[in-house]
Backbone and ligand atoms as CSV (ligand in chain L), in Angstrom:
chain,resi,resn,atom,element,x,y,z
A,1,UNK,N,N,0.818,-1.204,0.000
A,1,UNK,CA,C,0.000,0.000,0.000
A,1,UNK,C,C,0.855,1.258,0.000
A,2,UNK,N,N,0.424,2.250,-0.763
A,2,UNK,CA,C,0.717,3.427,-0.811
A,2,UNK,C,C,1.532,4.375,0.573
A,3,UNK,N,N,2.293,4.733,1.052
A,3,UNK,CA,C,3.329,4.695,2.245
A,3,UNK,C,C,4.221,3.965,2.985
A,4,UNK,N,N,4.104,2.633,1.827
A,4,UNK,CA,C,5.495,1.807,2.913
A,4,UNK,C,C,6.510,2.066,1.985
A,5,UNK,N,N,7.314,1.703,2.921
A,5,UNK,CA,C,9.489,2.105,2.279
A,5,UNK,C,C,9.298,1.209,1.345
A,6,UNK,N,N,9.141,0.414,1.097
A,6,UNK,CA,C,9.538,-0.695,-0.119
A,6,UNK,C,C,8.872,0.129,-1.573
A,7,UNK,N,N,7.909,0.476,-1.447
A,7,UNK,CA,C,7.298,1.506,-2.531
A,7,UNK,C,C,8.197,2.694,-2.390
A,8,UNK,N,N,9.304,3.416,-1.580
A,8,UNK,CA,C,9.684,4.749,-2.173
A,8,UNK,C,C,10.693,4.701,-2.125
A,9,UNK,N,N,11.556,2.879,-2.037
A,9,UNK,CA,C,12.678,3.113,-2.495
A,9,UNK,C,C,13.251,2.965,-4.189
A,10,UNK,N,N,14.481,1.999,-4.368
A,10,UNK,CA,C,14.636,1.853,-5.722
A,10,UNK,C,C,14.804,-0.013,-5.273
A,11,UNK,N,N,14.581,-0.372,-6.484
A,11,UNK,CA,C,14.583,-2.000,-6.556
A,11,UNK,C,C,15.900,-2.309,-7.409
A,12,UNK,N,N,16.216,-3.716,-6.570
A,12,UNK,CA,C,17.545,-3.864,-7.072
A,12,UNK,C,C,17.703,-5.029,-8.254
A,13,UNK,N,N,18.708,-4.714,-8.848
A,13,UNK,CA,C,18.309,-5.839,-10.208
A,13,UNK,C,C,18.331,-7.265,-9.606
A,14,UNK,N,N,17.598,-8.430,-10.561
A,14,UNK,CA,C,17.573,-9.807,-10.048
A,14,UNK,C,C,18.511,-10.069,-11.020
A,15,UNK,N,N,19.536,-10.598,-10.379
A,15,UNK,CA,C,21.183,-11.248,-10.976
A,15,UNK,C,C,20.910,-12.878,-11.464
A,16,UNK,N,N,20.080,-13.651,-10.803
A,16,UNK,CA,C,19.823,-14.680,-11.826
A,16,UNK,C,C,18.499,-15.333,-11.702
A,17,UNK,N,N,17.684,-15.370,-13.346
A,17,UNK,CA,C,16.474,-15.549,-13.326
A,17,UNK,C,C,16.500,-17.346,-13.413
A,18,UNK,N,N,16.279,-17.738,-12.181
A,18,UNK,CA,C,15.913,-19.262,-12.121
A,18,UNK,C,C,14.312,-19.167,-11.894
A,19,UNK,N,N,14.208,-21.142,-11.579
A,19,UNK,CA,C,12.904,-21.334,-11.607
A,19,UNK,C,C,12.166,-21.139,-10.270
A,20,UNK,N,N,13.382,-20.280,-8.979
A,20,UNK,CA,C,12.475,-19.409,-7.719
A,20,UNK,C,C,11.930,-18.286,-8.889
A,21,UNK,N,N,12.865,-17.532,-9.503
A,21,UNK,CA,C,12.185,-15.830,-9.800
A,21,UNK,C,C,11.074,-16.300,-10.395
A,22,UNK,N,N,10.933,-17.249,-11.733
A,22,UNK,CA,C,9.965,-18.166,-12.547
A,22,UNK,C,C,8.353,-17.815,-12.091
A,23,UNK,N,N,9.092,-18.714,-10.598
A,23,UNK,CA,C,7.650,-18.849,-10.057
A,23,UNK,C,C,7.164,-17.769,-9.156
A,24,UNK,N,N,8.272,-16.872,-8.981
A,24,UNK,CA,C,7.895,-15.482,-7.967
A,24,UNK,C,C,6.705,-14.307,-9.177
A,25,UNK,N,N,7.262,-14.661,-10.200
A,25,UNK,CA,C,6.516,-14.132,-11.803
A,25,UNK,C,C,5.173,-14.656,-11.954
A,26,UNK,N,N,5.374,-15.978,-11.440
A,26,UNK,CA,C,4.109,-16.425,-11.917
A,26,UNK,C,C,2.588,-15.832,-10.919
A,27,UNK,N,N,3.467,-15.987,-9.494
A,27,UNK,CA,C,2.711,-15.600,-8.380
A,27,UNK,C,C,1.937,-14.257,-8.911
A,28,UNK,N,N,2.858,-14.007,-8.786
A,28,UNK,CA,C,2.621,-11.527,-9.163
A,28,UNK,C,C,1.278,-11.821,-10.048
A,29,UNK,N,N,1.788,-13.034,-11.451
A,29,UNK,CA,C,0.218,-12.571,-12.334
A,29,UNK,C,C,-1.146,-12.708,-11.921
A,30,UNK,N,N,-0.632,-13.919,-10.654
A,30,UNK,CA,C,-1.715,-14.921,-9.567
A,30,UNK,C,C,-2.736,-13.346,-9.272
A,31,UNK,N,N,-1.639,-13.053,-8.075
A,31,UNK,CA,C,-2.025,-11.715,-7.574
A,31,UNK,C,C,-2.766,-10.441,-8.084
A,32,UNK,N,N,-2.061,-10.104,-9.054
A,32,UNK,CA,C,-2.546,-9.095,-10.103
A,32,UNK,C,C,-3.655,-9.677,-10.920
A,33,UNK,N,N,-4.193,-10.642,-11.086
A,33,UNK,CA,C,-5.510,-11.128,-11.849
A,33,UNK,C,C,-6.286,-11.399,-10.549
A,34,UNK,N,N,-5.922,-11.627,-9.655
A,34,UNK,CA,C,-7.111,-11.483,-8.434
A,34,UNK,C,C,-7.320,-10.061,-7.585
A,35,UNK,N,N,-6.709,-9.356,-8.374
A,35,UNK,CA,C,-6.903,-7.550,-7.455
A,35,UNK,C,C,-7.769,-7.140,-8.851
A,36,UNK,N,N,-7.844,-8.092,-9.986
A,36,UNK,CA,C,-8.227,-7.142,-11.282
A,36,UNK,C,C,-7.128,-6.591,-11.709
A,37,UNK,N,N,-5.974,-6.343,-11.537
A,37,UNK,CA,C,-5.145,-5.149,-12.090
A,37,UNK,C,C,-4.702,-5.625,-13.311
A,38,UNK,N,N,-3.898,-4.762,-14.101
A,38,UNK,CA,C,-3.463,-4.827,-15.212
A,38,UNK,C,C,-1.976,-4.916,-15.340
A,39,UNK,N,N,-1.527,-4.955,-14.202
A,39,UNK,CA,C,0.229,-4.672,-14.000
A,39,UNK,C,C,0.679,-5.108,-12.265
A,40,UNK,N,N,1.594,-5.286,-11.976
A,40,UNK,CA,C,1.618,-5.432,-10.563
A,40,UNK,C,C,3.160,-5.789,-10.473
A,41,UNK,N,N,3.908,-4.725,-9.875
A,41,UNK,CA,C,5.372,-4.877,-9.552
A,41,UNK,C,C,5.959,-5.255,-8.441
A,42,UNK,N,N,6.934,-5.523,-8.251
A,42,UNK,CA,C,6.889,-6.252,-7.047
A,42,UNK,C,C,7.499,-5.858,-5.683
A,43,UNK,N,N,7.747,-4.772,-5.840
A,43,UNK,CA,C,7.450,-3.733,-4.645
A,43,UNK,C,C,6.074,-3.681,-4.192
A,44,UNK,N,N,5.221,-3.312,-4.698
A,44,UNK,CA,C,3.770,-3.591,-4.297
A,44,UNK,C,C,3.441,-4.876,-3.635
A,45,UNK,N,N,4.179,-5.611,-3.851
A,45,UNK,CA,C,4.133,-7.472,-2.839
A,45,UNK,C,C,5.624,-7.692,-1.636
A,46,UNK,N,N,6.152,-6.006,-1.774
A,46,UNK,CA,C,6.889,-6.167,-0.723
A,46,UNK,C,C,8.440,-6.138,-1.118
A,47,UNK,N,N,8.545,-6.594,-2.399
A,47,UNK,CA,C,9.720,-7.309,-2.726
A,47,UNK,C,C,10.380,-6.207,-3.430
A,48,UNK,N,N,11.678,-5.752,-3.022
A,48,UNK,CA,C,12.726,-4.492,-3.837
A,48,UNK,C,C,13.352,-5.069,-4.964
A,49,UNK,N,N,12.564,-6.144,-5.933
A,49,UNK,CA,C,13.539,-6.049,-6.615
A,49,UNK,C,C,12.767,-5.796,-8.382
A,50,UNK,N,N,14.027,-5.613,-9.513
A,50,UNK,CA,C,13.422,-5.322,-10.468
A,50,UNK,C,C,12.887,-5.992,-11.545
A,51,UNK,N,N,11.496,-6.568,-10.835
A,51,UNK,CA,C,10.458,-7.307,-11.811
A,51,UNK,C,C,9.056,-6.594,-11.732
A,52,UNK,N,N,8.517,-6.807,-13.019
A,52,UNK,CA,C,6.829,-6.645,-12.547
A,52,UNK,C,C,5.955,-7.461,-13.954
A,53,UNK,N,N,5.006,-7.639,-13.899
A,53,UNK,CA,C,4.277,-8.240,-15.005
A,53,UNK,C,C,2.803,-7.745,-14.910
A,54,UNK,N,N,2.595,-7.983,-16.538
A,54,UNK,CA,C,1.487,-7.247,-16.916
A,54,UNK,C,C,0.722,-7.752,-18.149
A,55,UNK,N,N,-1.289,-7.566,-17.621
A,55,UNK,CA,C,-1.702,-8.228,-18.734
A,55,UNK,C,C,-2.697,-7.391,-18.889
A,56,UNK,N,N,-2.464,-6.706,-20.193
A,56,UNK,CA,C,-3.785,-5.831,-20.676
A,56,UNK,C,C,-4.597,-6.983,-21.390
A,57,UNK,N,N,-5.631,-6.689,-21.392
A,57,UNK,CA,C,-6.849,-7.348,-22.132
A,57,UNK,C,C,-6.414,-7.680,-23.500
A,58,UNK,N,N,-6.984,-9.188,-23.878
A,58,UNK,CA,C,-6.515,-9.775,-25.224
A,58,UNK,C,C,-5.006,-9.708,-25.392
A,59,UNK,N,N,-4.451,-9.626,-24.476
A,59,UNK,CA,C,-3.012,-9.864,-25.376
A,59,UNK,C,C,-2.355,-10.836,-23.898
A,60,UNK,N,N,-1.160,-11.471,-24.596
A,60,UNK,CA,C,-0.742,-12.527,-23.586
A,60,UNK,C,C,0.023,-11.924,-21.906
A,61,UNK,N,N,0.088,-12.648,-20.754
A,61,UNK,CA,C,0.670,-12.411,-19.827
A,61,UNK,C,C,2.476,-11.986,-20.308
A,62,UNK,N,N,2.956,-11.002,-19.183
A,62,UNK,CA,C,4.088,-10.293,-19.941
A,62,UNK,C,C,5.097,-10.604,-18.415
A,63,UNK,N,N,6.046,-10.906,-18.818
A,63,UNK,CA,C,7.222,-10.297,-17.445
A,63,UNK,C,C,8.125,-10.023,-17.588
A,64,UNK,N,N,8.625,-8.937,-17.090
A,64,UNK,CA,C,9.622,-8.284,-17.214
A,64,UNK,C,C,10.720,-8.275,-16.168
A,65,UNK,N,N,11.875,-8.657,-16.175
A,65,UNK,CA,C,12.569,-8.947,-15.236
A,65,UNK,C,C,13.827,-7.805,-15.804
A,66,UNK,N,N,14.164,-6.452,-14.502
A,66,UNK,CA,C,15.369,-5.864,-14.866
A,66,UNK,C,C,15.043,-5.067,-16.889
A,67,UNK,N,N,14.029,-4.525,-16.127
A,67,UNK,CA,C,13.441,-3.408,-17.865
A,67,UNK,C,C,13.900,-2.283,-17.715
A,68,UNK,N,N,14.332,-1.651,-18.318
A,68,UNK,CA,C,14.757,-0.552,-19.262
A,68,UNK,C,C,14.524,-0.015,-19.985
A,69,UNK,N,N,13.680,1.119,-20.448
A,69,UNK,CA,C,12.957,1.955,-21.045
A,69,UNK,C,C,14.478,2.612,-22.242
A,70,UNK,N,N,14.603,1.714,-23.482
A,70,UNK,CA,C,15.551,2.726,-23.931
A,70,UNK,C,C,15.331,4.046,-25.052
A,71,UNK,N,N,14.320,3.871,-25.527
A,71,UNK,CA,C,13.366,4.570,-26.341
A,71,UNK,C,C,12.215,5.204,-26.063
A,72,UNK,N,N,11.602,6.367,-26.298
A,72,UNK,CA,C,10.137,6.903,-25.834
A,72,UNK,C,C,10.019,7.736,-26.482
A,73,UNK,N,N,8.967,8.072,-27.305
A,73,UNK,CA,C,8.449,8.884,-28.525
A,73,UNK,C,C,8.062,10.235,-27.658
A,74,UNK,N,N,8.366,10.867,-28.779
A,74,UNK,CA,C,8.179,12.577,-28.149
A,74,UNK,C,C,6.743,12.845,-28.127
A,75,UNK,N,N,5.728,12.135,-28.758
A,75,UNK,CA,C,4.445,12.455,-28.624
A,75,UNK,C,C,3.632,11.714,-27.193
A,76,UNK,N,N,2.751,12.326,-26.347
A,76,UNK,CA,C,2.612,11.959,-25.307
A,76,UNK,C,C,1.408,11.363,-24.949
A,77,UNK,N,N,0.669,11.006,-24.623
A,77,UNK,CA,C,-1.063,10.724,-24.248
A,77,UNK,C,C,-0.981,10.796,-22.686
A,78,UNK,N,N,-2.953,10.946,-23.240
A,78,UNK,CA,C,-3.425,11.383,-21.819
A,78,UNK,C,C,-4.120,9.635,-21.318
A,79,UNK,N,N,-3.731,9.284,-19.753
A,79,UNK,CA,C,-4.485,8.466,-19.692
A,79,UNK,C,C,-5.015,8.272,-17.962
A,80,UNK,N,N,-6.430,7.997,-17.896
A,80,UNK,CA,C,-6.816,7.898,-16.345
A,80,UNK,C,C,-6.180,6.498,-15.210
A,81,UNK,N,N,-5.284,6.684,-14.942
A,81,UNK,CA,C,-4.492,5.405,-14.388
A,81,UNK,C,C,-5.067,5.578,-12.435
A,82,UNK,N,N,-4.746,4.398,-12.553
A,82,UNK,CA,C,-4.932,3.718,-11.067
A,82,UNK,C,C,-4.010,2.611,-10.461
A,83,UNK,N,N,-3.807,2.551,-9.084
A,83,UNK,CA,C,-3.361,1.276,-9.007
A,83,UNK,C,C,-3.465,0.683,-7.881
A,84,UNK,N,N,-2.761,-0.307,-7.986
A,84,UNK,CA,C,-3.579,-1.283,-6.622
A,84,UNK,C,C,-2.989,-1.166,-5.390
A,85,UNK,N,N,-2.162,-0.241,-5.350
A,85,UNK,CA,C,-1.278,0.230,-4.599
A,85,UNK,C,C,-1.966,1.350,-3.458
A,86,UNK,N,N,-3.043,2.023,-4.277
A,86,UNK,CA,C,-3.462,3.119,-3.866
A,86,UNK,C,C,-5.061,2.943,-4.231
A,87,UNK,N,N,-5.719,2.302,-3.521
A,87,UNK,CA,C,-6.881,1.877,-4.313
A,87,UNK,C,C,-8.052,3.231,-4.555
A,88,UNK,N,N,-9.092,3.124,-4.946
A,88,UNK,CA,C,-9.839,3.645,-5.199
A,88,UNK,C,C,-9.817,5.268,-5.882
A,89,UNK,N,N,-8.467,5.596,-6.010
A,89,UNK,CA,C,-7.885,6.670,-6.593
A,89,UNK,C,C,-7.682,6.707,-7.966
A,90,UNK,N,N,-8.222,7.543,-8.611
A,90,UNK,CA,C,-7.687,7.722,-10.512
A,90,UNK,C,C,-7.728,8.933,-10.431
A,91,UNK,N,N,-6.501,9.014,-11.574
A,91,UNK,CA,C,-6.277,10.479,-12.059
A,91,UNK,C,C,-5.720,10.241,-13.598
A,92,UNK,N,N,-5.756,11.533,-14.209
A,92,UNK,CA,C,-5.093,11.909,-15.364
A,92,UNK,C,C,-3.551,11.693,-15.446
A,93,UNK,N,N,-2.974,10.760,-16.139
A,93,UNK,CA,C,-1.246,11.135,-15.934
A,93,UNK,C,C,-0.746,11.299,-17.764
A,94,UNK,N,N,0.256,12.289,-18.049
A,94,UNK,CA,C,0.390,12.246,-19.345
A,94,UNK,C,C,1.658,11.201,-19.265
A,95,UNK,N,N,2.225,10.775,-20.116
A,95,UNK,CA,C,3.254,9.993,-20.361
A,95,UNK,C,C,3.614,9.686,-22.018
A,96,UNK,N,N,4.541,9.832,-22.123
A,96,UNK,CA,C,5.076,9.219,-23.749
A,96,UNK,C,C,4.269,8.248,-23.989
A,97,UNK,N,N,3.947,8.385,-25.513
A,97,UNK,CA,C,2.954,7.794,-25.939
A,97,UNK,C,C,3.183,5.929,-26.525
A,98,UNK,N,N,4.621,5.922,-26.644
A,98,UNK,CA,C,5.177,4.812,-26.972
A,98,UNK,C,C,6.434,4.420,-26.505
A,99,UNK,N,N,7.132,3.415,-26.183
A,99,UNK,CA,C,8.119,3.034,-25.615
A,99,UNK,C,C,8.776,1.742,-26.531
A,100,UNK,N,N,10.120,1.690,-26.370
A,100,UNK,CA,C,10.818,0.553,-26.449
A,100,UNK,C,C,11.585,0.245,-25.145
A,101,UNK,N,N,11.217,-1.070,-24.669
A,101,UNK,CA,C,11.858,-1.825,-23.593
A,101,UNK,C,C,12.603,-2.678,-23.938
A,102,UNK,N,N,13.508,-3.081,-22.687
A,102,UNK,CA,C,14.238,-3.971,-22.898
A,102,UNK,C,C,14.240,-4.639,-21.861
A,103,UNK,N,N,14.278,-5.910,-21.440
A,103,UNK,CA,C,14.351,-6.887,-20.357
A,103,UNK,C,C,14.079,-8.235,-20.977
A,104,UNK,N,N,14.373,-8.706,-19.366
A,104,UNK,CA,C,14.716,-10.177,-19.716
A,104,UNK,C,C,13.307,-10.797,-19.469
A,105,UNK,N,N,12.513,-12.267,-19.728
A,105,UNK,CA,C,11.702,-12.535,-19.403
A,105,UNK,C,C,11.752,-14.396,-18.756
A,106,UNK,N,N,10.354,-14.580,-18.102
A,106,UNK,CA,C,10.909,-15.264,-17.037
A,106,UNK,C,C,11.621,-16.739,-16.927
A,107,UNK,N,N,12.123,-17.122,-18.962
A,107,UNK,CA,C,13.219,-18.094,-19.190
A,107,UNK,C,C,14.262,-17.539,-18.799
A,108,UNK,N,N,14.927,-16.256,-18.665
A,108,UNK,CA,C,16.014,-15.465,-18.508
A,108,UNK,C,C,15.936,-14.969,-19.591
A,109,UNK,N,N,15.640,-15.015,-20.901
A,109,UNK,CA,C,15.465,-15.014,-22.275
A,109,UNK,C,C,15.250,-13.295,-22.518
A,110,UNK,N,N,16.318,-12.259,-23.446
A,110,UNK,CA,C,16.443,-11.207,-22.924
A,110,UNK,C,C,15.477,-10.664,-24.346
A,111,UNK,N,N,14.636,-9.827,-23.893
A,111,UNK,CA,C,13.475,-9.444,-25.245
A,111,UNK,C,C,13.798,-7.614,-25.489
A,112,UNK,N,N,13.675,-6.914,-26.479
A,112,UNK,CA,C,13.357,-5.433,-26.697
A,112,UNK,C,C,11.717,-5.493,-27.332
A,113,UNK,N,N,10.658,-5.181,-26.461
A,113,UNK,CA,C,9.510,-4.980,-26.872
A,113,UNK,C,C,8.796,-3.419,-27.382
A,114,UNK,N,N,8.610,-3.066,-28.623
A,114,UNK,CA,C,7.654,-1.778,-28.361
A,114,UNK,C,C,6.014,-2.139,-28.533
A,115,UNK,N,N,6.216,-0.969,-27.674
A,115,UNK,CA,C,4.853,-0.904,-27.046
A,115,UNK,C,C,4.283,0.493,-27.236
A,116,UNK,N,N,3.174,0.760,-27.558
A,116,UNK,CA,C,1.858,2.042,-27.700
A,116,UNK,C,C,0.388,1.417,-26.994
A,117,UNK,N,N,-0.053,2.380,-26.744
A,117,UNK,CA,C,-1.753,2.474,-26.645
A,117,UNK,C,C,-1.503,2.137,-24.909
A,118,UNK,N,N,-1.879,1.024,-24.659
A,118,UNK,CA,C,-2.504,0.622,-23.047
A,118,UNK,C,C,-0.851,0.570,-22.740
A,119,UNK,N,N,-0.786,-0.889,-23.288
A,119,UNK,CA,C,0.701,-1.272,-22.871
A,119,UNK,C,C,1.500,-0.892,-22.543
A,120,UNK,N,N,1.818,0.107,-23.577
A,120,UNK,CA,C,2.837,1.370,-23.208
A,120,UNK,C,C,3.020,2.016,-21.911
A,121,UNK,N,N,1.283,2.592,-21.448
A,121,UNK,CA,C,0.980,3.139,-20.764
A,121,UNK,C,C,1.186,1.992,-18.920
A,122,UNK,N,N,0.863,0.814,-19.264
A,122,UNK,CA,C,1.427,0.144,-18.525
A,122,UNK,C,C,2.809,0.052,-17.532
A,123,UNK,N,N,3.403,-0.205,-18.615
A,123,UNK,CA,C,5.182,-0.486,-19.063
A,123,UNK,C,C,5.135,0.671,-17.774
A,124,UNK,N,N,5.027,1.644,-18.362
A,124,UNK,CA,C,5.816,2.720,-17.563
A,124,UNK,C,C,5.174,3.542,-16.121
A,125,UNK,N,N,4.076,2.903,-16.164
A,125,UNK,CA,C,3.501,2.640,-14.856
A,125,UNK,C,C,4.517,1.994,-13.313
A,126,UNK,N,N,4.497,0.690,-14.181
A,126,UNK,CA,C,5.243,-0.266,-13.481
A,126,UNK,C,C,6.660,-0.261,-13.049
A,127,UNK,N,N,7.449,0.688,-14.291
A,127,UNK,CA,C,8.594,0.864,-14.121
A,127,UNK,C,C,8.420,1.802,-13.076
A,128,UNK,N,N,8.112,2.846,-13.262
A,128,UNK,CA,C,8.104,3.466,-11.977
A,128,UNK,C,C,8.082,2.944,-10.519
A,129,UNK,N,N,7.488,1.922,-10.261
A,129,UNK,CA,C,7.306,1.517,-8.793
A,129,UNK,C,C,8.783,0.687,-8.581
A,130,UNK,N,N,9.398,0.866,-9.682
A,130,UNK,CA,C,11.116,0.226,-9.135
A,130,UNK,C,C,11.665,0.928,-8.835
A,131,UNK,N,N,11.652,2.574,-9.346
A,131,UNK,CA,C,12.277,3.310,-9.199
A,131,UNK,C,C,11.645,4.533,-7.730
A,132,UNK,N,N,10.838,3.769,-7.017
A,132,UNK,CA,C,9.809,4.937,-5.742
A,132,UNK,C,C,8.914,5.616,-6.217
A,133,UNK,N,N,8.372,5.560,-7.477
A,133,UNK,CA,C,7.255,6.334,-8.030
A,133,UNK,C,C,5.923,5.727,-7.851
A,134,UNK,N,N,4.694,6.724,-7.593
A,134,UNK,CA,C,3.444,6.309,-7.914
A,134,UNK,C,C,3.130,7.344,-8.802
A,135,UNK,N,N,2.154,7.081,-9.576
A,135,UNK,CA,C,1.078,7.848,-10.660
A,135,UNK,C,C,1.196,8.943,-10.205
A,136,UNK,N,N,0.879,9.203,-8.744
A,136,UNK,CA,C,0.364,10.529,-8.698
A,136,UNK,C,C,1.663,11.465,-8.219
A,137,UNK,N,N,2.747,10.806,-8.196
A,137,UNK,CA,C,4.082,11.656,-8.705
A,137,UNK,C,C,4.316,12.307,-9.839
A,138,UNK,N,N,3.342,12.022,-10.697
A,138,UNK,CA,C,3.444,12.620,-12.223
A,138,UNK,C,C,2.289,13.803,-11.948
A,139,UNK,N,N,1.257,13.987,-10.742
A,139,UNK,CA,C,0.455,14.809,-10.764
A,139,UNK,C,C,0.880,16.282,-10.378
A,140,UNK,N,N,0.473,17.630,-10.778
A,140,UNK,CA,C,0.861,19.124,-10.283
A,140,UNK,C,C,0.560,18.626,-8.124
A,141,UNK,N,N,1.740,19.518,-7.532
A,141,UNK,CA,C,1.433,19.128,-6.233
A,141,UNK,C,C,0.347,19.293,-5.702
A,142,UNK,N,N,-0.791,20.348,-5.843
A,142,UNK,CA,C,-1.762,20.877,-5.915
A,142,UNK,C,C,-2.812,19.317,-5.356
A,143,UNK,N,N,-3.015,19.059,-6.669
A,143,UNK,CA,C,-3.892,18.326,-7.236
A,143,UNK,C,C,-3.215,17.204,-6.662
A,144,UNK,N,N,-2.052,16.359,-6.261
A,144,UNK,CA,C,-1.530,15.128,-5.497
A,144,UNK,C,C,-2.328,15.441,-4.338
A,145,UNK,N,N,-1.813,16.698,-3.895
A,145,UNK,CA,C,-2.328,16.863,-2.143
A,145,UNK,C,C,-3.440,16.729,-1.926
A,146,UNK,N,N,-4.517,17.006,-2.682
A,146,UNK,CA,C,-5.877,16.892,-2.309
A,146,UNK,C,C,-6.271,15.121,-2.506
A,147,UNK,N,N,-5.751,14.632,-4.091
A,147,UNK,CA,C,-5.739,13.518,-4.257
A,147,UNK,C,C,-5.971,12.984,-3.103
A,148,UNK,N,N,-4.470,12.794,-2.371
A,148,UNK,CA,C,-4.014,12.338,-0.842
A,148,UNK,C,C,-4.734,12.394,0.169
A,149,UNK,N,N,-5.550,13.752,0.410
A,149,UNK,CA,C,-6.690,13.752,1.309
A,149,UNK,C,C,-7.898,12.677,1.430
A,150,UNK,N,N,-8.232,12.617,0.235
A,150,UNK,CA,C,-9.125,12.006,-0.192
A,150,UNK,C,C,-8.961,10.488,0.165
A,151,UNK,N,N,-7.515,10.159,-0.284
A,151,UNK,CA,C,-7.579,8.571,0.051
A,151,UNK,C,C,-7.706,8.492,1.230
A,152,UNK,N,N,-6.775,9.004,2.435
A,152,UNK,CA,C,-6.697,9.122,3.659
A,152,UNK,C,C,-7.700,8.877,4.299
A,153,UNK,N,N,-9.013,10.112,3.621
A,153,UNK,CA,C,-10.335,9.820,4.290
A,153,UNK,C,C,-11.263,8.793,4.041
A,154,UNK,N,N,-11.279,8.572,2.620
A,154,UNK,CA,C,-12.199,8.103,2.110
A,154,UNK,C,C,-11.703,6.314,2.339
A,155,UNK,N,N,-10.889,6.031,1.827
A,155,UNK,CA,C,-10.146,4.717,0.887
A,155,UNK,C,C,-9.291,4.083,1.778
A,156,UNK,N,N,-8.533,4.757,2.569
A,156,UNK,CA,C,-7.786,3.983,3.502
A,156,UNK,C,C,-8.504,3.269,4.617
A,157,UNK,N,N,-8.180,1.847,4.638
A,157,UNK,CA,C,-8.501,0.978,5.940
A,157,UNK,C,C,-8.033,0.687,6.808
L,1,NI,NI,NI,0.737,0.901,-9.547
């Protein structure tokens, strides 16, 4: 949840993808298809290190182990993101509209994927929570702070 250290630090790379990380991958999608979500990193399950996986609608389960954003198109979109991190909260976040990644996936097997539309918007969702970011780090402070109120009162249990 939204205020523990494991969410605002940085995650450290996984040095070798065996069949523990395999199945630590497999868990996350476990998890993340029973919250509903579309992405789920693994700081959000506690864990500092740099994996997360993600399944937008119609297209196959994804994992990313140790990703790297090396490409991102200068054109940007608008999109209403949420996460499970911070529940019941959405907002507007802009972000590059397309990406090329790079990471390994959960054979060890090292992939460069691009990505537009949801995915994209995913990708770099997720990356963020390796690096201490939530969504609403991308928001004017203004508009975070009240955000924040809101969960506090409303959303937090
Ligand atoms: Ni999130």
């Amino acid at each position: 949840m939204y205020g523990d250290e494991v969410l605002q630090g940085t995650a450290a790379p996984v040095r070798v993808i065996d069949a523990a990380a395999a199945k630590l991958a497999r868990d996350m999608l476990d998890t993340m298809r029973a919250g509903k979500g579309i992405g789920l990193a693994a700081p959000q399950v506690g864990l500092a290190k740099r994996l997360f996986v993600v399944q937008i609608a119609g297209d196959v389960p994804r994992v990313f182990f140790n990703a790297k954003i090396v490409q991102q198109s200068e054109e940007t979109a608008k999109y209403e993101e949420g996460c499970m991190s911070l529940p019941g909260i959405y907002a507007d976040v802009v972000r590059p509209a397309a990406v090329r990644v790079h990471a390994w996936n959960e054979k060890g097997r090292a992939f460069t994927l691009d990505a537009e539309g949801l995915l994209a918007r995913v990708i770099q969702h997720e990356l963020d929570h390796l690096h201490g970011l939530m969504f609403i780090d991308h928001l004017p402070q203004p508009k975070r702070k009240r955000i924040l109120k809101v969960w506090e009162e409303k959303f937090r249990a």
